[in-house]
N, C-alpha and C positions, 0 to 999 in steps of 0.2 A: 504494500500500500504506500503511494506516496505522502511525503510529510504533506504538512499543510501550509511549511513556507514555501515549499515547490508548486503546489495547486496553487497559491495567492498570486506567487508570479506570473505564472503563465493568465487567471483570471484576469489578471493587473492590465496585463498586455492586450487581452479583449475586450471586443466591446457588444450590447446587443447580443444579439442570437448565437455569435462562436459564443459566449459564455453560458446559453444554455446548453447549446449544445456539447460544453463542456463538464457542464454537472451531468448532464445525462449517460457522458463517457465513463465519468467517477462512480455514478449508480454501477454502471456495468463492471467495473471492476471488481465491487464488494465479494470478497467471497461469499461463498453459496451457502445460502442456510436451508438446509433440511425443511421440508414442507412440513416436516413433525412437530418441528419446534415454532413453527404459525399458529398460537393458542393465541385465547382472550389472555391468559398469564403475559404472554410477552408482548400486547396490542399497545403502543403509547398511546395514551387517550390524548384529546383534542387535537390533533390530524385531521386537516381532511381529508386526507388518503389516507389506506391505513398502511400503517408502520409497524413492522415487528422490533422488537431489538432484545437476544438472549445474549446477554452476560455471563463472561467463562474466564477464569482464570488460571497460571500458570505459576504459580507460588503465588506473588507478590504482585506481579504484571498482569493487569487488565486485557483480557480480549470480548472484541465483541462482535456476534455475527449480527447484520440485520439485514433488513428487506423494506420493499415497499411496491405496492401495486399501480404505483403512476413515477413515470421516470424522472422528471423532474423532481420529486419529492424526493427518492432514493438517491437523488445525488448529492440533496445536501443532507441525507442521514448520511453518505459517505465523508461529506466535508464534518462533519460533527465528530464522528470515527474516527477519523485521519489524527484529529486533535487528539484523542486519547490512549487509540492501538497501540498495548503494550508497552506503556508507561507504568510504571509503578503506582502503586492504587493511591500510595500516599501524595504522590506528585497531582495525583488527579485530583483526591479529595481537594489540596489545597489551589488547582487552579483554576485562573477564571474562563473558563470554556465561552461565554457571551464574549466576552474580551476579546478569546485569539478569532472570534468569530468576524469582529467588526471591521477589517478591511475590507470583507467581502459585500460590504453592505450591502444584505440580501435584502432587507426591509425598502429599499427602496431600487433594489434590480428584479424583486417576484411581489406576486402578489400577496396581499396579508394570509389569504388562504394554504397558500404554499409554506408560510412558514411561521403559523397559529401554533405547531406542534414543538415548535424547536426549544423551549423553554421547559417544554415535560419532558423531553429527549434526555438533555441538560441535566436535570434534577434526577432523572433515573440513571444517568453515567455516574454523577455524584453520589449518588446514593448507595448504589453498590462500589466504589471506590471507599467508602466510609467503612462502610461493613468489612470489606477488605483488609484492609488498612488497621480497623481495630482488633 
């Protein structure tokens, strides 16, 4: 997965439509998650698409598979992922995820729909980085 100061760049350098159709790239990327693990358990609410995201860890370091049923959407659960894949849970808990988020100002490149869910996203990465962590 690429970081996400490598996505920034490349977004930076777009404008319009290569940038969706850049997140769209990043959706595809995401590894594959299991159709199994597509439960109401792993559903982040207030999406308007819907978004899975199972959290799995390897000691100490965060992974997380997710998905999403509209491409746009799934590219910035990949840009939210990018931020956290396999960082240490403690680095997670303590970072500001909105923050490494705001170069990309999605709030004013998508519509409020597209990215209504990104703040439950956020709070469930952090959430399980806590639990981790503690």
């Amino acid at each position: 997965m690429r970081t996400l100061d490598d996505i920034h760049e490349e977004y930076d350098f777009l404008e319009g439509d290569e940038r969706y159709r850049l997140l769209i790239e990043l959706g595809r990327e995401l590894e594959d998650m299991p159709a199994a693990l597509k439960t109401d358990a792993t559903l982040v609410r207030g999406c308007s698409a819907q978004v899975w995201v199972y959290p799995t860890a390897d000691g100490d370091r965060l992974h997380f598979l997710a998905d999403s049923n509209a491409a746009i959407t799934k590219g910035i659960v990949a840009l939210v992922i990018s931020a956290v894949q396999d960082k240490p849970a403690a680095e997670v808990a303590q970072m500001d995820i909105a923050g490494a988020l705001e170069p990309f100002d999605l709030r004013n490149q998508l519509s409020s729909n597209r990215t209504q869910g990104v703040p439950n996203m956020i709070a469930l990465v952090k959430e399980h980085a806590a639990r981790i962590e503690s």
